[in-house]
N, C-alpha and C positions, 0 to 999 in steps of 0.2 A: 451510376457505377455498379450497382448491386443486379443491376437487370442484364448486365452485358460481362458481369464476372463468371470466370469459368476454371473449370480445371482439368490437369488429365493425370491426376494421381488415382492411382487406388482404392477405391472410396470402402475396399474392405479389410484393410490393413489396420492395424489397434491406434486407434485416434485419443489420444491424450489431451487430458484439461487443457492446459497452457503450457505446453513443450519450451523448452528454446526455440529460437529464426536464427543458425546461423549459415554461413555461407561464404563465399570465396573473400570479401569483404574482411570478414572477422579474421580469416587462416591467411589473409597478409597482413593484419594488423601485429597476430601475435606471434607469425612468427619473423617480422620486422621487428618484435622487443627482447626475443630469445635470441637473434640472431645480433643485437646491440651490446648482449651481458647484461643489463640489468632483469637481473632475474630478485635482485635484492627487494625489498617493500620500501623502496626510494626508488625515484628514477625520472625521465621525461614524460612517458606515457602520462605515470601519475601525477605531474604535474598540471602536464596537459589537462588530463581527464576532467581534475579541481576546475581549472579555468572555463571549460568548456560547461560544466554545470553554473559555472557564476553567470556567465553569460544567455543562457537558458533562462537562469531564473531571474537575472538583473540584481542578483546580490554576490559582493564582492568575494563573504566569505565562505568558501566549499573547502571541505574537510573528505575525503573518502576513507570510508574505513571498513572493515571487514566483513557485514554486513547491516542490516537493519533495525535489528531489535540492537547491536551495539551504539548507531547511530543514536535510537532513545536513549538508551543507557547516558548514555556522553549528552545528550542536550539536556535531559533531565539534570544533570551533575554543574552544567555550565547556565542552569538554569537556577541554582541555587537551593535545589530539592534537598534536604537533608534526612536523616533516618530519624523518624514520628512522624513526618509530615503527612497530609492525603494529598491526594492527585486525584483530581476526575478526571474519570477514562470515558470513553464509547464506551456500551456492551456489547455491543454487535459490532465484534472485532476480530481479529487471532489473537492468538494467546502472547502472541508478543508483546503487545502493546500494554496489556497489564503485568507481562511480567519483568519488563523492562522498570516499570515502579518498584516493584519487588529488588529489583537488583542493584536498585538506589538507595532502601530500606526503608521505603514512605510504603504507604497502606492506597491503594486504587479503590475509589470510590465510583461507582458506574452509575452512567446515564443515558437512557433508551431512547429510541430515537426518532424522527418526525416520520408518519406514513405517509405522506405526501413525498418525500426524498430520500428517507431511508436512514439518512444522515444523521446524527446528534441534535437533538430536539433542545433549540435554542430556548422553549419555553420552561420543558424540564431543567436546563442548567438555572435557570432563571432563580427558580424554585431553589433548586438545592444549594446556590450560594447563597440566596436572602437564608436561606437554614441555616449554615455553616457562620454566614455571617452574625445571625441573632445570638449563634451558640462560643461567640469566640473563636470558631476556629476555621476561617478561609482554608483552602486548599492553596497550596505553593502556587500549583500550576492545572490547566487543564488541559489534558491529549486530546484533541479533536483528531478523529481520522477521516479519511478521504475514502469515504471507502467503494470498494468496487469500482475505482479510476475516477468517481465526482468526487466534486469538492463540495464540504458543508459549507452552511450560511454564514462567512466569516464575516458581514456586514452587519447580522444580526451578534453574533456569539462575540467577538473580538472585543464591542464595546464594554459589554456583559461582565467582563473579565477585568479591563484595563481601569474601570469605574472603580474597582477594589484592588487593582495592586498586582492582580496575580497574572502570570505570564500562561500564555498561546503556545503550545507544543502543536505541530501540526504533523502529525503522522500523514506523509504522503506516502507512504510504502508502497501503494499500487497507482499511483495519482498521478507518474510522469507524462509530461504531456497536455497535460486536463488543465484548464482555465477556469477561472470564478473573475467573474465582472471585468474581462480583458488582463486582470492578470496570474499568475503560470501559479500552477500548484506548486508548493515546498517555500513559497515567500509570501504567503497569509496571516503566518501569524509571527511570533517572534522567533521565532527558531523552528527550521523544518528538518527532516530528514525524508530519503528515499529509500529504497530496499531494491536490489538489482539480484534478487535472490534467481532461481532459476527458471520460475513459474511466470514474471514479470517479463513486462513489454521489453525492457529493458535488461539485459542482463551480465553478468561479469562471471557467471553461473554461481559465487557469491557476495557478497557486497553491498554496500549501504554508502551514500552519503548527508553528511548532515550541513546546513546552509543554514547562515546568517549575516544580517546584514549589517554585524560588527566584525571588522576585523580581529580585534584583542580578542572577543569572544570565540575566532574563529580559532586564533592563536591558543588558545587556554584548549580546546577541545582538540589541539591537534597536539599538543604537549600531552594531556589525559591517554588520549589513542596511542603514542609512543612511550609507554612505560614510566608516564612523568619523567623522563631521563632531563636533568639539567647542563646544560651547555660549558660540558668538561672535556678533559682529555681523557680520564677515565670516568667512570660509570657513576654518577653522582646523583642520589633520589632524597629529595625533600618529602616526599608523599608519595602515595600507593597511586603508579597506574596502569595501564591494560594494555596488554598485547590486540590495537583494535587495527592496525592499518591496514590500508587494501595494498595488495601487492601489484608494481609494476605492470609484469605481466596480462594480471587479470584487470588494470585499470585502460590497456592496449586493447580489449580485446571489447570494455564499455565504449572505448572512445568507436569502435566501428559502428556499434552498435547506437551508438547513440547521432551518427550519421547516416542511419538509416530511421532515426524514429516516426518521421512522415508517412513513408512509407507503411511502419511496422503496426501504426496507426489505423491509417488507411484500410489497409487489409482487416485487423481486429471489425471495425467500423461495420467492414461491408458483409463479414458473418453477421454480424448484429442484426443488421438490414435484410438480410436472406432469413435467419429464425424468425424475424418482425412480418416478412410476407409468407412465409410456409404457415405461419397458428392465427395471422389475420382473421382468417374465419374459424377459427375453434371456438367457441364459448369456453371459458371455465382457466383458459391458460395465457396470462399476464407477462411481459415484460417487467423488468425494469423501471418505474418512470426514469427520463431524466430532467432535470432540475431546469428552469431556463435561466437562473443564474449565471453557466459558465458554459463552457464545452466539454464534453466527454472523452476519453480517449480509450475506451473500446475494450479496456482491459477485459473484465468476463461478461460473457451475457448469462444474467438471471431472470430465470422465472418463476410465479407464483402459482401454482393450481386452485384451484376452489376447495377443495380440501386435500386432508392430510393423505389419503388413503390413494389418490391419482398421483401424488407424487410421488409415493412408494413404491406406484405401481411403475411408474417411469426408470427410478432409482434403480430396481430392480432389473428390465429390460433392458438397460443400456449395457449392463457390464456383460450378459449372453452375447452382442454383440461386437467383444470387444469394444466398448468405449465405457470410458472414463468420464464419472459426472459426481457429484458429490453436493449433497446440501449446505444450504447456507451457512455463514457462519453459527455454529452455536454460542449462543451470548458466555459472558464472562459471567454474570450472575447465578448461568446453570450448570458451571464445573465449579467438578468438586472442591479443585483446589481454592477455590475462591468464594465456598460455601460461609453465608454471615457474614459478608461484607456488605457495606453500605450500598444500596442501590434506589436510585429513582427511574422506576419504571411505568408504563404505560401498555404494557400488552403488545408493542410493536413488532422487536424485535422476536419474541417468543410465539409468535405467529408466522413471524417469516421464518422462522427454523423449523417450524414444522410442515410449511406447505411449499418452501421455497427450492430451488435445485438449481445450481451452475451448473451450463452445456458446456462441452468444449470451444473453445474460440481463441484456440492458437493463430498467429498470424501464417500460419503456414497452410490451411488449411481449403482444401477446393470447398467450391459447389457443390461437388459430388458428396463428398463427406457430408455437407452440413444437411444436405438435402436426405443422407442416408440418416443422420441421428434426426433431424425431425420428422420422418419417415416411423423411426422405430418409439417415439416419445409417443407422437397421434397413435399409432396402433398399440401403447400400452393403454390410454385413457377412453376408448371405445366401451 
């Protein structure tokens, strides 16, 4: 596919990280739900959209809600997370995923992650529950994230967990798509969420959904999402809840989108393939591994440089060219806001922040393009 893909865009027009893919698709989708009236945060669409993730993932219950870090927010809460509790996170995350703890009122405890997949280091969690465990105090639950579109070792990490009690939060946010041992990202662990934020394969431009493979559970998270409102004629609240649902509209506009995700895949993929045979022969500039656990789904391509200072140099050169690149996640252990909290670290993640860098890899994106940013990456590290 990658030797025979082409393009005939522009290849000097400003090339963005991970744009939206929309298209004639999507603009009959929503304006078939504007054109219905439901413009309300109820509707078919959003019916649909639910069903259509249940099916995906093979569990019954999908919940859509307004985006992704709400998504945690709500399975954290339907998780049984309460305020004291910890929660270990990834470090090598966005900021959502530990701030979504925060907005629970538990304390994220981080754990660095394996250099062989990049992922959450089954051995470090290992370590830090036999800790927690010796000290009285398990964490509720543990966020594993999916990050960069693979899935972690839930083979390894899920037993890990379920040996002591504590519940599998599986941060798929960028993972739609992506497989671990034949089965689909967001149904790994006990309760998954997705992120359809703007930058993602998939998108609603914003939006999350959260999936479980309990009904009641699904029920309780979709009550929390809709203002805990109870089943009156007037406006009746037992408890405090959030304004989290995804609207009609934007759920019309996932379902296109989310029938095109082979496709949207595909393409991600075969950038991949095209950066993997332009730096072939470079010394010093690394892909990605990926895992052979599961399948990948293309979301960004990352690479590593031999040092700190070639990737600087790259970081640098891309934005003269109009393009857009940005280094790896910085860990949760190295923001501020999250300075002195508990961490179990290994040097991993704190080395790919420094030498690592996301290209663009929109699914939109020619040969021409990709061929022009690895074009201008090799002519920074000469």
């Amino acid at each position: 596919m990658a030797s025979t893909w082409t393009g005939c865009s522009d290849p000097l027009v400003t090339i963005f990280l991970s744009p939206p893919d929309v298209g004639p698709l999507e603009r009959e989708y929503v304006l078939r739900a504007l054109d219905s009236g439901w413009i309300a945060p109820v509707g078919p669409d959003l019916d649909a959209f639910e069903r259509d993730l249940a099916t995906l993932t093979g569990w019954p219950g999908a919940v859509a809600v307004s985006s992704g870090t709400a998504g945690l927010h709500l399975a954290l809460l339907a998780s049984g997370v309460q305020p004291g509790d910890d929660v270990i996170v990834s470090t090598f995350t966005f900021a959502a995923s530990a701030n979504a703890v925060v907005h629970a009122g538990a304390t994220p405890v981080f754990v660095d992650s394996d250099a062989s997949t990049w992922q959450l280091s089954p051995r470090l969690l290992s370590e830090a529950l036999d800790e927690a465990r010796r000290h009285n105090r398990l964490p509720r639950a543990v966020m594993v994230v999916d990050l960069y579109g693979q899935c972690a070792d839930y083979d390894a990490i899920v037993p890990l967990c379920h040996r002591l009690g504590v519940t599998v939060i599986e941060d798929a946010a960028e993972a739609i798509g992506s497989t671990y041992g034949g089965r689909p990202a967001g149904a790994l662990g006990d309760i998954g969420v997705f992120s359809f934020n703007g930058n993602k394969i998939v998108t609603t431009s914003g939006g999350g959904m959260v999936l479980t493979p309990d009904p009641a559970v699904a029920a309780r998270v979709r009550h929390l999402a809709t203002q805990a409102r109870m089943p009156a004629v007037h406006y009746e609240h037992e408890e405090v809840g959030f304004n989290y649902r995804m609207s009609n509209v934007l759920a019309a506009l996932g379902r296109a989108q989310l029938a095109r995700l082979p496709e949207l895949i595909g393409r991600r993929l075969a950038v991949n393939q095209r950066y993997a045979e332009r730096f072939a022969d470079r010394a010093g500039i690394t892909l990605m591994p990926v895992a052979p656990h599961g399948t990948w789904n293309g979301w960004l391509t990352c690479v590593v440089f031999d040092d700190a200072q070639r990737r600087d140099a790259a970081l640098h050169a891309l934005p003269a060219r109009d393009i857009e690149s940005r280094p790896l996640w910085k860990p949760m252990h190295q923001q501020p806001v999250y300075r002195g909290h508990a961490r179990w670290l290994n040097g991993v993640s704190d080395d790919l922040f420094a030498r690592g860098l996301c290209l663009p890899s929109g699914s939109a994106l020619t040969a021409d393009q990709v061929d022009v940013i690895a074009d201008v990456v090799l002519a920074s590290v000469t």
